[in-house]
C-alpha positions as CSV (number, residue, x, y, z in Angstrom):
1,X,0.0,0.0,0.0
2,X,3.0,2.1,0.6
3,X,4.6,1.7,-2.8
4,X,1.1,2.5,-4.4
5,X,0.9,5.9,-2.5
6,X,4.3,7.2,-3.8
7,X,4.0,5.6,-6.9
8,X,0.8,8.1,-7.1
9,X,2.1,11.4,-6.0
10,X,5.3,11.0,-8.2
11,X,3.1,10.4,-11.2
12,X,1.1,13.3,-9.8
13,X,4.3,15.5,-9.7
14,X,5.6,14.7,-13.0
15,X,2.4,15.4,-14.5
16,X,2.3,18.9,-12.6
17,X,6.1,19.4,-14.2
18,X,5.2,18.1,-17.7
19,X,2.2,20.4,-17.8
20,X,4.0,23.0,-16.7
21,X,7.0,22.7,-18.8
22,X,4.2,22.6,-21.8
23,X,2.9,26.2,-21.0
24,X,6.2,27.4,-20.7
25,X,7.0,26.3,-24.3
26,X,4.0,27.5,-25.8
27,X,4.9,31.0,-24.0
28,X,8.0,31.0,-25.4
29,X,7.1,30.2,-29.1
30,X,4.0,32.6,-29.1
31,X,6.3,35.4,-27.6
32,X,9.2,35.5,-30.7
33,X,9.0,38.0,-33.5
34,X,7.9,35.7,-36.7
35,X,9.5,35.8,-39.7
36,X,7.4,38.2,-41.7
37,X,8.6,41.1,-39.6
38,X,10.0,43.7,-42.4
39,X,13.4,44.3,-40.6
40,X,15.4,47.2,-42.8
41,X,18.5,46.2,-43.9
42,X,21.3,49.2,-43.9
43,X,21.8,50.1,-47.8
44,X,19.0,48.7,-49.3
45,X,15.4,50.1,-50.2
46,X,12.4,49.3,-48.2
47,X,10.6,48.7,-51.0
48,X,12.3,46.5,-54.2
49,X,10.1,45.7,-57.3
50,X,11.4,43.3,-59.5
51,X,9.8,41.1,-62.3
52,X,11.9,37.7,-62.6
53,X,11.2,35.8,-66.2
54,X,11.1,32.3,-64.6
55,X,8.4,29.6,-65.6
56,X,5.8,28.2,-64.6
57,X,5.6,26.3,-61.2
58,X,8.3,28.3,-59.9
59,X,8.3,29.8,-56.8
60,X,10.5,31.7,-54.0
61,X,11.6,29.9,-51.0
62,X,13.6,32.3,-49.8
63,X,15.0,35.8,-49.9
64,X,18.3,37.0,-48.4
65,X,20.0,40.3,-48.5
66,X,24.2,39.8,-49.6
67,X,25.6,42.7,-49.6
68,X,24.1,45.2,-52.4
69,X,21.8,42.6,-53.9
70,X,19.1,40.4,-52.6
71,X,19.6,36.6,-53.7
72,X,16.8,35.1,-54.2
73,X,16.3,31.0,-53.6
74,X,13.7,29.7,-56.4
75,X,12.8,26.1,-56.8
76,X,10.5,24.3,-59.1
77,X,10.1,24.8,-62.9
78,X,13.5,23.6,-63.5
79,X,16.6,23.0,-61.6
80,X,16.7,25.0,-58.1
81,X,18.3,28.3,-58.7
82,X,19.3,31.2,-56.9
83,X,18.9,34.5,-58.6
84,X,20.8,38.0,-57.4
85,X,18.4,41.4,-58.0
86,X,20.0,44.3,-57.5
87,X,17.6,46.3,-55.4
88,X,18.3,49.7,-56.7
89,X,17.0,49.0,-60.2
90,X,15.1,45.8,-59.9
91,X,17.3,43.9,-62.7
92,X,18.7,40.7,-62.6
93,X,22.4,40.8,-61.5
94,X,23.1,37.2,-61.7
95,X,21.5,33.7,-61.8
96,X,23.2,30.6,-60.2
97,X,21.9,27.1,-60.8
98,X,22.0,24.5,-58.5
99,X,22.2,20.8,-59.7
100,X,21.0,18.2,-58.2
């Protein structure tokens, strides 16, 4: 009978610790700036317009700003590419292909 009772309130405290330790994460994770947060990056515009020639089924999986152009990561339509835009003028400053 004794092994049953702490058997019970150690269950009882890791429950406690695993439900707190759940609302902690979900704190945490709700609390972080997401990714869609327009941060300015020193030297570039705020506000790039570009029109990219790419076919169809292509689309951008990600943007990054290198130096004084923005490289941007397109997949689909072909072979996975990265393309450099220069931000000042919205032309194409480079295209990089990446085989698989």
């Amino acid at each position: 009978m004794r092994a049953l009772k702490i058997a019970t309130i150690v269950m009882g405290v890791l429950i406690v610790l695993g439900t707190t330790g759940l609302i902690v994460g979900v704190v945490r994770r709700t609390s972080k700036p997401t990714a869609e947060v327009m941060v300015p990056v020193a030297g570039l515009p705020a506000f790039v317009s570009a029109v990219l020639d790419e076919p169809p089924g292509t689309r951008i999986a990600g943007v990054v700003a290198v130096r004084e152009r923005l490289a941007v990561q397109l997949q689909g339509g072909g072979v996975d590419r990265v393309v450099l835009v220069d931000p000042a003028t919205g032309a194409v400053a480079g295209r990089i292909s990446l085989a698989r």
